[in-house]
C-alpha positions in Angstrom: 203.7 -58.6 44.1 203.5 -58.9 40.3 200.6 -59.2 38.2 200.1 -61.2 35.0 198.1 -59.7 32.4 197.3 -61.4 29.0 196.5 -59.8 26.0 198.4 -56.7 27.6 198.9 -54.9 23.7 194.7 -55.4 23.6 192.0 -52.9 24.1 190.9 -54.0 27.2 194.3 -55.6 28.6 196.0 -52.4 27.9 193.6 -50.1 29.6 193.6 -53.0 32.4 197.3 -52.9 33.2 197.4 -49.1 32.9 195.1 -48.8 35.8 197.4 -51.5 37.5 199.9 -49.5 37.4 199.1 -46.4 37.8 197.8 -47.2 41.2 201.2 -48.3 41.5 201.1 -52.3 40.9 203.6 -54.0 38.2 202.9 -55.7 35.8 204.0 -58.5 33.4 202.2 -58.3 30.2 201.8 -61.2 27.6 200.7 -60.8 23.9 201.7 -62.6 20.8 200.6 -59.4 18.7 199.0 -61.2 15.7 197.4 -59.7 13.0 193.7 -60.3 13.8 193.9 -56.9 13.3 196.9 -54.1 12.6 200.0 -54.9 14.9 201.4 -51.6 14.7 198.0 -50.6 16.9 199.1 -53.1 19.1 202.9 -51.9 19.3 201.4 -48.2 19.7 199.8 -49.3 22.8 202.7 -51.0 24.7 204.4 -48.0 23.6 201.9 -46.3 26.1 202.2 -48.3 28.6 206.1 -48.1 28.9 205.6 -44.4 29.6 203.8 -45.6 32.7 205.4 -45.7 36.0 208.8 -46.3 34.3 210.3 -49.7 35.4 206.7 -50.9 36.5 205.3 -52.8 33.0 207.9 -55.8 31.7 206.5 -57.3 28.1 206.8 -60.9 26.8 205.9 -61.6 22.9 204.2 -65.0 23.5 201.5 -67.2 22.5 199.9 -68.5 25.8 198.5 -71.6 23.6 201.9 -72.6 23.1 202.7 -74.3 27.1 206.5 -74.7 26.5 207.2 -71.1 25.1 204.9 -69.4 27.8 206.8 -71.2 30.4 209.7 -70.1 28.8 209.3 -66.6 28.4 208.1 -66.4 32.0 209.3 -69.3 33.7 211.9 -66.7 35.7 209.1 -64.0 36.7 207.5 -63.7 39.6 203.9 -63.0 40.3 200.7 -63.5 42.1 198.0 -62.8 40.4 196.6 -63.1 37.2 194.2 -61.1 34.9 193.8 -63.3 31.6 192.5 -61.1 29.2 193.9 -62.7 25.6 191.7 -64.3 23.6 190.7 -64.6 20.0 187.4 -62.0 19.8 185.0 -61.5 17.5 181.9 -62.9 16.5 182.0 -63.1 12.9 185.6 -64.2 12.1 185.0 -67.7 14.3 183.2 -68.4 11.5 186.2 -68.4 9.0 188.5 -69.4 11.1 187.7 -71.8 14.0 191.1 -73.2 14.7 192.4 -69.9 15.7 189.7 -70.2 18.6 190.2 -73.8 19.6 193.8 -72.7 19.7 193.4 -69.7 21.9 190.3 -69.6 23.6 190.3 -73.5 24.6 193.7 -74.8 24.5 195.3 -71.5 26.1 193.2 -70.9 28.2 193.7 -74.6 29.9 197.3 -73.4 29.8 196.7 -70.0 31.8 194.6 -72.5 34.0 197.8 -74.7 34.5 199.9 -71.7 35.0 197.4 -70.4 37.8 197.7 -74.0 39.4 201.4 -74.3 39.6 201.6 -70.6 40.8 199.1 -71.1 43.2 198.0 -68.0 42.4 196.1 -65.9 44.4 193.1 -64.7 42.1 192.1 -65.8 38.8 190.5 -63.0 36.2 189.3 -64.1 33.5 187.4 -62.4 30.4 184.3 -63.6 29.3 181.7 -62.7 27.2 177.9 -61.9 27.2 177.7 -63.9 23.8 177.2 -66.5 25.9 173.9 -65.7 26.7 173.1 -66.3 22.6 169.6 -66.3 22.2 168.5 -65.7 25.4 165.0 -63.9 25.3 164.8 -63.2 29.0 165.9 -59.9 29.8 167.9 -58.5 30.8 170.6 -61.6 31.1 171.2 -62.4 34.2 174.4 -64.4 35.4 172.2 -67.1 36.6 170.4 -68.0 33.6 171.1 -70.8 31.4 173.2 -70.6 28.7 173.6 -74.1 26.9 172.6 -72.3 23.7 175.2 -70.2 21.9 175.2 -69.1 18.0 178.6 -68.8 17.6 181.9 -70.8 18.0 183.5 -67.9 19.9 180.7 -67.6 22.2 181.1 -71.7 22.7 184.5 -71.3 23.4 183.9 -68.3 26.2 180.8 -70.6 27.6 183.7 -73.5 27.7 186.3 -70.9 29.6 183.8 -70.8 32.5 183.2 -74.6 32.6 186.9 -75.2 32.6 187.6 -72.3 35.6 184.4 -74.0 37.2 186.7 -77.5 37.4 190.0 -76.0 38.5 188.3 -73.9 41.2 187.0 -77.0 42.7 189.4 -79.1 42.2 192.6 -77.3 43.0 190.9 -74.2 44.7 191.9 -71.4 42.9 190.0 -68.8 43.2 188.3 -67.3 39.7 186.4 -64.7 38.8 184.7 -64.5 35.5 183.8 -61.6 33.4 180.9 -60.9 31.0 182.1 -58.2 28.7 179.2 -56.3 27.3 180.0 -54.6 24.0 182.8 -52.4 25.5 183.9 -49.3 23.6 186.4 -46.0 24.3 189.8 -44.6 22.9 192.2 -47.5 21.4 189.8 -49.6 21.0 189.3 -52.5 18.7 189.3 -52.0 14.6 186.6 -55.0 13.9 184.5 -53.3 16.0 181.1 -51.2 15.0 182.4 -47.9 16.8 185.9 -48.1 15.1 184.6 -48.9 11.5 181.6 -46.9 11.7 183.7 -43.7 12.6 186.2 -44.6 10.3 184.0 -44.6 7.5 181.9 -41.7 8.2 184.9 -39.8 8.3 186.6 -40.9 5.2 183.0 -40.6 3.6 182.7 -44.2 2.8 179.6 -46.1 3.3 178.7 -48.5 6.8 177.1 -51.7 6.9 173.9 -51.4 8.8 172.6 -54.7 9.9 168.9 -55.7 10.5 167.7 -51.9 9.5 169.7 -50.8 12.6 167.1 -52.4 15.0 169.6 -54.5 16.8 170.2 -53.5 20.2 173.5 -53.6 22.3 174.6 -53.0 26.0 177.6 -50.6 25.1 179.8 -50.1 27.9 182.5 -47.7 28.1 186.1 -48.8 28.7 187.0 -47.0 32.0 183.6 -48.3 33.7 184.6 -51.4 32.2 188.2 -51.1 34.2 186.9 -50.3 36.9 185.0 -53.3 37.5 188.1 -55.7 36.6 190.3 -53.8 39.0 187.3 -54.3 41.7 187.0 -57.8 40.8 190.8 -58.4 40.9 191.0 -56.9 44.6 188.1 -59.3 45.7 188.8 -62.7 45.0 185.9 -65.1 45.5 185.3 -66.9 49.0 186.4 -70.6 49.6 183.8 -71.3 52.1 181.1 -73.2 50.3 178.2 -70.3 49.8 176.7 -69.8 46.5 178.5 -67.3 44.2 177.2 -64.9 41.5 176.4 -67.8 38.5 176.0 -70.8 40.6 178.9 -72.2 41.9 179.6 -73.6 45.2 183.3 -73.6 44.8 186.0 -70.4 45.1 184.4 -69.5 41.1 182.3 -66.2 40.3 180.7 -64.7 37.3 179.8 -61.5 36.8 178.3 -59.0 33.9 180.3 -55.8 33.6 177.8 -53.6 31.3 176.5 -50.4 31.0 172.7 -52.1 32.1 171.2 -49.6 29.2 170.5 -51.5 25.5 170.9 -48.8 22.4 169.4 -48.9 19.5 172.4 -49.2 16.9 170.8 -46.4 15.3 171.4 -44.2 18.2 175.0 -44.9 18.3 175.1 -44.3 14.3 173.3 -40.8 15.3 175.7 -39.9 17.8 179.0 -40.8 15.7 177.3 -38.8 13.0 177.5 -36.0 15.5 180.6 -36.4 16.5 181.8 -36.7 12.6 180.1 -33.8 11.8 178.7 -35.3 8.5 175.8 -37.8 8.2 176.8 -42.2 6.9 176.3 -43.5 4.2 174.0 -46.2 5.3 174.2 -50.0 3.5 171.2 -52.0 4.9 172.6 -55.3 5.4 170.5 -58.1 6.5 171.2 -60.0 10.3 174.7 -61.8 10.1 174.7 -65.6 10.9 175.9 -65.4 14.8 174.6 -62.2 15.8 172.1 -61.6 18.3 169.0 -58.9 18.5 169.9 -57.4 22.0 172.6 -57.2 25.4 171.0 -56.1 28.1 173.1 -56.9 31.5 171.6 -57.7 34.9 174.8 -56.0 36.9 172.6 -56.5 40.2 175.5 -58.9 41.4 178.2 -57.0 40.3 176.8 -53.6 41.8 176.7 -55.4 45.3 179.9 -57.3 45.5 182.2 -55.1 43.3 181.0 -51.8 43.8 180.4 -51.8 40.3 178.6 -48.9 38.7 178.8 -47.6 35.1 179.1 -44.0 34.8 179.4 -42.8 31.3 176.5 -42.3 29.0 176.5 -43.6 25.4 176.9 -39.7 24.2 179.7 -38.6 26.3 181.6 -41.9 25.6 180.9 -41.8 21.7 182.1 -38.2 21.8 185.8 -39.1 23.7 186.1 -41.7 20.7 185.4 -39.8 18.2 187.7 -37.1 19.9 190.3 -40.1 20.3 190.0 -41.4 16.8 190.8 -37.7 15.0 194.3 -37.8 17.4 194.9 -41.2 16.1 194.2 -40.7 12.9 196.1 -37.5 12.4 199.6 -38.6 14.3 199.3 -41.4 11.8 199.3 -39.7 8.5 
């Protein structure tokens, strides 16, 4: 059968429903291409995908927070899974824009809920976040530790996501498994984020925004151990048989932290970008933004037992296949 994949022109969704099918799935991918950031990044990426296992990848321009026009733009399609992956990210813009996360994040993802219902779909993937974990000082975060305290919108939003798949799973028994992205990284990856902007400013000799003196620390995971983990996820959709799962719940519902279980200083991953560059940033000491946090660090003690889940890639090889992927880029664009 068919898998549905949201957020399919995305960083993560694309990479998702690549893997998908090149180990010969199809898949349907959803995206309503905004302009959070650049479209035409977005439209280079399905671009990739339909070179894929030709015939394998069908792509609908929708906006899952709008019920009637997703069930109209796959209302015809058949599938049995889902891996919901859209959302409105980012930390910092919830704070300029909250209705674009109430509109995504809360009212679609009820909606991909819905859909999973009246599908009676088979497995329920959902991203996410470790931004949940907000202020947590126990480290490293595990999946069973409360999280009742975000500093963000966005990260209230993903905290809301789990409540909401909690309900559905016990009241309709679908089963759903919930992801904790921890700072993920790798080739077409996201614009807004510190590994994009930092390496396109060092290159084009423009200054970067360091925050906190650079003593922040984050769990950066590479995008192909991320992958791997959804895929592994996806294949092994929680039990209905009343046990405990990863994050509490009784019902068919698991969470899990997909990271790289190793915190970096953010000047180590300024160091290694400089080395990749070949020319040394202009630093801009900038003090802690309003909705950051000091450190990630993921407990993937669950997720290494059930899924099989093991990152692989080091912060230096992964930063140097960026950096690598970002020249390409750059280049077949100008």
């Amino acid at each position: 059968m068919t898998i549905l994949v949201t957020g399919a022109a995305g960083f993560i969704g694309y990479h998702v429903s690549r893997r998908l099918m090149e180990r010969g799935e199809a898949v349907i991918g959803i995206d309503n291409l905004n302009d959070y950031y650049d479209p035409t990044l977005k439209q280079a990426r399905l671009a990739e995908l339909e070179k894929v296992n030709s015939g394998r990848f069908a792509f609908r321009r929708v906006d899952f927070a709008d019920a009637a026009a997703l069930d109209a733009a796959i209302g015809g399609a058949d599938f049995d899974r889902i891996v919901h992956l859209g959302a409105q990210a980012g930390v910092r813009y919830s704070l300029e824009n909250p209705a674009a996360y109430a509109a995504s994040n809360l009212v679609g993802h009820v909606n991909m809920l819905e859909l999973a219902r009246h599908r009676q779909a088979r497995h329920f993937v959902y991203a996410s976040s470790s931004s949940v974990y907000g202020g947590n000082e126990r480290l490293p975060f595990r999946v069973e530790d409360r999280v009742d305290h975000p500093v963000s919108l966005y990260a209230a939003t993903k905290k809301a996501d789990e409540l909401m798949s909690e309900t559905y799973a016990h009241l309709y028994r679908i089963p759903a498994t919930g992801l904790r992205f921890f700072t993920v990284y790798g080739p077409w990856g996201r614009p807004d984020m510190a590994v994009w902007g930092f390496t396109r400013n060092i290159l084009a000799g423009e200054p970067i925004q360091v925050f906190d003196e650079g003593r922040m620390k984050r769990d950066f995971t590479y995008i192909d151990d991320v992958v791997d983990g959804v895929v592994a996820s996806l294949d092994r959709p929680p039990a209905d048989d009343g046990s405990t799962k990863p994050g509490g719940s009784v019902a068919p519902h698991a969470l899990y932290n997909l990271g790289n279980s190793r915190p970096e200083d953010l000047t180590r991953l300024i160091a290694l970008i400089e080395l990749g560059c070949g020319r040394p940033a202009i630093r801009q000491p900038m003090p802690m933004q309003p909705g950051d946090v000091a450190q990630t660090y993921a407990d993937i003690a669950a997720s290494r037992r059930d899924l099989g889940f093991e990152p692989r890639t080091t912060l230096d090889e992964g930063i140097a296949r960026f950096v690598e992927w970002f020249r390409g880029y750059r280049s077949a664009r100008d």
